[in-house]
N, C-alpha and C positions, 0 to 999 in steps of 0.2 A: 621820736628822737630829734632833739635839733643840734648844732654845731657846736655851741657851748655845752651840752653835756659829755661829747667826746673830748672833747679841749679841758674840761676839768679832769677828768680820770687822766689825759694824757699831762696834765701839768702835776696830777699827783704821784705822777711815776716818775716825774724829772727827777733827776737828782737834784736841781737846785731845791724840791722845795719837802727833801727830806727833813730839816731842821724845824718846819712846820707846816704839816700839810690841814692841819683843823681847820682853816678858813675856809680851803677848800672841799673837805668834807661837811660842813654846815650848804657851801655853794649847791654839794652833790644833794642832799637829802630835800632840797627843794623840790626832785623829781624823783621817790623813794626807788624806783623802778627805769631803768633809764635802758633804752637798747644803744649799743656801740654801733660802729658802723661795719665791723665785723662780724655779730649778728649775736655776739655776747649781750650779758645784762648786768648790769651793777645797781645791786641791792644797798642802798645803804640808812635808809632809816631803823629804830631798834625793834617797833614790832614785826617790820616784815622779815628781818636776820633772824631775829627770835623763833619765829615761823616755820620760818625755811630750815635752823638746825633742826626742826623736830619732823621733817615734814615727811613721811616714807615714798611721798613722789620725785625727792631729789637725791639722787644717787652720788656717792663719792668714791665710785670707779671710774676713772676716765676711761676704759673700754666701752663707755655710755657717752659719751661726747662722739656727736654728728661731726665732728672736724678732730683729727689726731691729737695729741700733746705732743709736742717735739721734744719737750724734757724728759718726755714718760716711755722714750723711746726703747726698745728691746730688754720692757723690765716685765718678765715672763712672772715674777711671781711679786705680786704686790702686799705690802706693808697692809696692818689690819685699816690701818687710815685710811687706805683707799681700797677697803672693798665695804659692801653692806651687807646686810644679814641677810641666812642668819651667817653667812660664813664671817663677817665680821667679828658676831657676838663670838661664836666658836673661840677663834683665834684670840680676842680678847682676854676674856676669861682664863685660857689656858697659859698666857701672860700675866693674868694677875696673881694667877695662884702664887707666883712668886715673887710677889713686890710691893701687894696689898691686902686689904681686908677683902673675905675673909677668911682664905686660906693663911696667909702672911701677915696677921693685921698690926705688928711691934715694929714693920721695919722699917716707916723714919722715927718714930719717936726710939727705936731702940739704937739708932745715929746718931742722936741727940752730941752727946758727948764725945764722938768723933768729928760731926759736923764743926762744933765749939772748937775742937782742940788745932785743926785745919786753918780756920776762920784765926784763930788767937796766934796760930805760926807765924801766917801771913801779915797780919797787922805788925806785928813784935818787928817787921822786917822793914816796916815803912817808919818806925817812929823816931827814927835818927833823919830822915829825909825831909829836908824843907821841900820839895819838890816830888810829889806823885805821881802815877799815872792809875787811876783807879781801874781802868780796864784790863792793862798788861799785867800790873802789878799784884792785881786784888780779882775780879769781878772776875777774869776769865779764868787763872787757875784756880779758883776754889769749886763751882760746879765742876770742872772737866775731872779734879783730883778725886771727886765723888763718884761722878759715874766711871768713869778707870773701874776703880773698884767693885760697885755694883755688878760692872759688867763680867768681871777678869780680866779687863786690858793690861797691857803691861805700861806704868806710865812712861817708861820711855819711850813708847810708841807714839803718844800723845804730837807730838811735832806732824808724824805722817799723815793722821785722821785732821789734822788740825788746817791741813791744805785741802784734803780732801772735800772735809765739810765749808768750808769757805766756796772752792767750787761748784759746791751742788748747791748751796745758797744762791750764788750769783744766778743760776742761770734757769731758777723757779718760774721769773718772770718772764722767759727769752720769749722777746716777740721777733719771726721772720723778717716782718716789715721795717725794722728798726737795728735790731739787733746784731753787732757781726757775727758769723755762724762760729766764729772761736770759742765764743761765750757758752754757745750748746754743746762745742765738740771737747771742751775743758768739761763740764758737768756730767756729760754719758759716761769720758772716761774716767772720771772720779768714781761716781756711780757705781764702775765694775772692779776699781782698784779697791776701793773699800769695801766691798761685797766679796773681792776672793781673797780679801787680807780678814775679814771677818770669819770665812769658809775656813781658812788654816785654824784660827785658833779652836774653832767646833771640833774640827775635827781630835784635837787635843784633848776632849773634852770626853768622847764616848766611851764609857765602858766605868769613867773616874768621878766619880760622883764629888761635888765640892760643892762648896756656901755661893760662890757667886754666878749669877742669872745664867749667863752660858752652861754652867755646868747642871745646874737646875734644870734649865729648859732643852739638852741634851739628853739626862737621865729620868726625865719624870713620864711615868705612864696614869695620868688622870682618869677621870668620868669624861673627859674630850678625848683617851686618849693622848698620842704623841704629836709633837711638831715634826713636818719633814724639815729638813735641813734646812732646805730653800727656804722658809717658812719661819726658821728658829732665824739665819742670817738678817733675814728682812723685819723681824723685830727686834735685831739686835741693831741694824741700821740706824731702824727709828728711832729707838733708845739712844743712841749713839747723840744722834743729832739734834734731836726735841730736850735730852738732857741735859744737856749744856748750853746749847744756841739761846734758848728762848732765856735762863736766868741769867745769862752773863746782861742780857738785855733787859731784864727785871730788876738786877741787885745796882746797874750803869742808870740807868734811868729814874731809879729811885733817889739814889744820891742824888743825880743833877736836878732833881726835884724838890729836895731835902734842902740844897744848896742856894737855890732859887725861893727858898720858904722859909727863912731862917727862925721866924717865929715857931713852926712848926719843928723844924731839928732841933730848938734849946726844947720844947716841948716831949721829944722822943729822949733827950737825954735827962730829963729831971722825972718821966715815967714811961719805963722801957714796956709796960703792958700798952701804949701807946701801942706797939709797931703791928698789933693782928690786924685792927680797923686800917690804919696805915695802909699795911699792904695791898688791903682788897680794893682800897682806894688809888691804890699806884697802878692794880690789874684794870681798872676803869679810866684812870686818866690820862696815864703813858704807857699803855699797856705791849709787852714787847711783842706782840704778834696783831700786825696791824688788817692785815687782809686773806681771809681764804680766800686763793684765789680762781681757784675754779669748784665748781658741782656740775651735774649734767641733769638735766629735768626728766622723769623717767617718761614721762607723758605732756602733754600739755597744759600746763596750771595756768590760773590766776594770780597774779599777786598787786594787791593794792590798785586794782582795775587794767594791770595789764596782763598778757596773753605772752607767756612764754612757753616757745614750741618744744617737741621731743625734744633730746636731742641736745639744746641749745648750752651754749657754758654760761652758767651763772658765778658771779664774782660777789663775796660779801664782805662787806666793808665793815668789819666787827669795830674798829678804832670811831669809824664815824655814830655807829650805831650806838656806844658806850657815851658817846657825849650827844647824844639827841636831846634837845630839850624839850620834847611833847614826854619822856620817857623819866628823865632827870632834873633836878631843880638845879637851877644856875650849873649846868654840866661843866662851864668853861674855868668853873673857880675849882681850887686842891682842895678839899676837904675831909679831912680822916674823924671826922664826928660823922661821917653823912648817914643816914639811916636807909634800911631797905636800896642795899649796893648791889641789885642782881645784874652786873656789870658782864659784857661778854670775853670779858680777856682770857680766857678757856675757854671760849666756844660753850657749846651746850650741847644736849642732847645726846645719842648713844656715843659719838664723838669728843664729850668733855676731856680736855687734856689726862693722859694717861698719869703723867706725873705732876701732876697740881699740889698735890700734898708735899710732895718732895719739895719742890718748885719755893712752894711758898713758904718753908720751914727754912729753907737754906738763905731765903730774902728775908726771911726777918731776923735771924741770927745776922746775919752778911750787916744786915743795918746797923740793927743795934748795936753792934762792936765797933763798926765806925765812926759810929755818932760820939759814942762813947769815950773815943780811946785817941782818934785823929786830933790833931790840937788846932782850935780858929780853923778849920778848913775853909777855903778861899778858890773861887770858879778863876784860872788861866786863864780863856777864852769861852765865850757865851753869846752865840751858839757854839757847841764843841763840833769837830767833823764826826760825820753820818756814816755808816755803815753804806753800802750800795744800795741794798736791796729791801725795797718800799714794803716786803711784806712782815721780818723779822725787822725791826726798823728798831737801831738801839745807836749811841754814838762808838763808834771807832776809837777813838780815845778819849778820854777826860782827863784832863790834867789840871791839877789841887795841887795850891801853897799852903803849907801849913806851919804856925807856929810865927805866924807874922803880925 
């Protein structure tokens, strides 16, 4: 380890240099394998990430980490994302049967024309406004008005969860050494507010069979069997948070990308089958989940010639890894022609994002209406401001003139 590999990873959690941390992840991948001086490791080149998601020696329980999580405090029953198989798969599985192939396999494309009709409200509401805000306006309430739904929320509830998940956001990264303990004591008790505001509507739920996932995943007796509560709560959580966090951060990122490329945006509006390659290209370039940030090594590996012990928390750097150049050709250029995009903006391996299908369905509709229908849209400020938090890393607002 030397000085400047702790002084990049810490210069890439500043908040100054959320607006663009690339330089610094090209600095990182100099040393694909880097110990902190906290006794962490940051992974950041794309074959050893690659690797590592598949690897059955790295565990994503943090009840496997040689040093506590202070965010992962008094959370007795954990989300499928953070356990491994096979109780993982278990839990998985018994989640998909209601939301994918191939118990479920119609349900985004059988959205299609709700997702559309959501997306065409929202627009119709901006096109008298010389002045947007694509985030407030656009990008956040159309995932959130989705999964409401999926889940059974009530969307007037949407304002409560809405603090909630901001809080547990913020305080993913909390480091002791830095951080004021408000920041961890706002996120535990998000954590449990949203967890026994989730606990009420289940219980709403048993006995009453209905169309949306709570109701589903209260009443249904699988080949897994049932979810216990605890269990159905804690994937309703992740649901909760993964469903909306990550595309409001996908459909805001896309635009300022869009905005920033304007070759390419007169290109998505004169051919809308543009936006598939598009998109997988926005999951590789500005992709809205910047850093796993922790794994626990089950045992002691190898990786790329160094010796990471039991124990140890391992940090991957999927944003750095997606623009690797050993991996990618000209990584640093936008390119929606690129060929062979095995980008990690999901992750990989038994952990591939649960709702990627969703995700990406809701981002290319989200575009192509915009692109479409907004008039001269025009960047306010470039850089826009940043979200806090380095790992879902999306801008806070964007604000577009239009029709200028």
């Amino acid at each position: 380890m030397t000085t400047t590999e702790t002084d990049t990873l810490r210069r890439i959690l500043d908040y100054s240099s959320r607006a663009d941390p690339y330089p610094l992840y090209a600095e990182l991948r100099e040393t694909p394998v880097a110990r902190q001086r906290d006794g962490s490791y940051v992974v950041s080149t794309y074959r050893e990430i690659a690797g590592l998601l598949h690897d059955p020696h790295i565990s994503s329980d943090v009840r496997n980490l040689a040093r506590p999580m202070p965010s992962h405090a008094g959370e007795s029953t954990p989300a499928f994302i953070n356990l491994d198989p096979p109780e993982h798969d278990r839990l998985r599985r018994m989640a998909m049967r209601h939301f994918g192939p191939p118990h479920t396999p119609g349900l985004v494309t059988g959205m299609e024309d709700d997702l559309t009709a959501v997306v065409t409200t929202l627009i119709d509401g901006l096109e008298d406004k010389e002045r947007i805000d694509v985030v407030d306006d656009f990008a956040y309430p159309f995932p959130v008005a989705v999964i409401c739904h999926l889940l059974g929320v009530p969307r007037e509830d949407e304002p409560r969860f809405h603090l909630w998940v901001d809080a547990l956001i913020n305080s993913i990264d909390y480091n002791p050494e830095t951080d004021p303990k408000e920041k961890l004591e706002n996120g535990l008790r998000a954590r449990k507010d949203l967890r026994e505001y989730l606990g009420g509507l289940l219980q709403r739920r048993h006995g009453k069979p209905g169309e949306d996932l709570l109701s589903r995943m209260a009443n249904d007796d699988g080949p897994d069997g049932r979810m216990t509560d605890e269990q159905i709560v804690a994937t309703a959580n992740l649901l909760l948070i993964a469903g909306h966090e990550t595309t409001v951060n996908l459909i805001t990122n896309g635009m300022l990308t869009l905005l920033r490329h304007p070759d390419v945006l007169r290109r998505l509006r004169e051919d809308p089958d543009l936006v598939v390659p598009l998109v997988e290209e926005l999951l590789r370039y500005e992709p809205p989940v910047h850093i796993i940030p922790w794994r626990a090594a089950y045992s002691d590996i190898t990786v790329a010639g160094t010796l990471i012990p039991k124990g140890a928390q391992v940090m991957l750097m999927l944003a750095s890894g997606s623009r690797d150049p050993v991996r990618f050709h000209e990584p640093q250029r936008f390119d929606p022609d690129r060929r062979d995009n095995q980008h990690l903006g999901f992750g990989s391996g038994i952990h591939l994002c649960f709702g990627g299908p969703l995700a990406r369905r809701e981002t290319q509709i989200a575009l192509t209406e915009l692109v479409r229908r907004l008039d001269r849209p025009q960047l306010v400020t470039d850089p826009p401001p940043y979200r806090r938090s380095p790992i879902l890393r999306g801008p806070i607002h964007l604000e577009v003139t239009q029709g200028g």
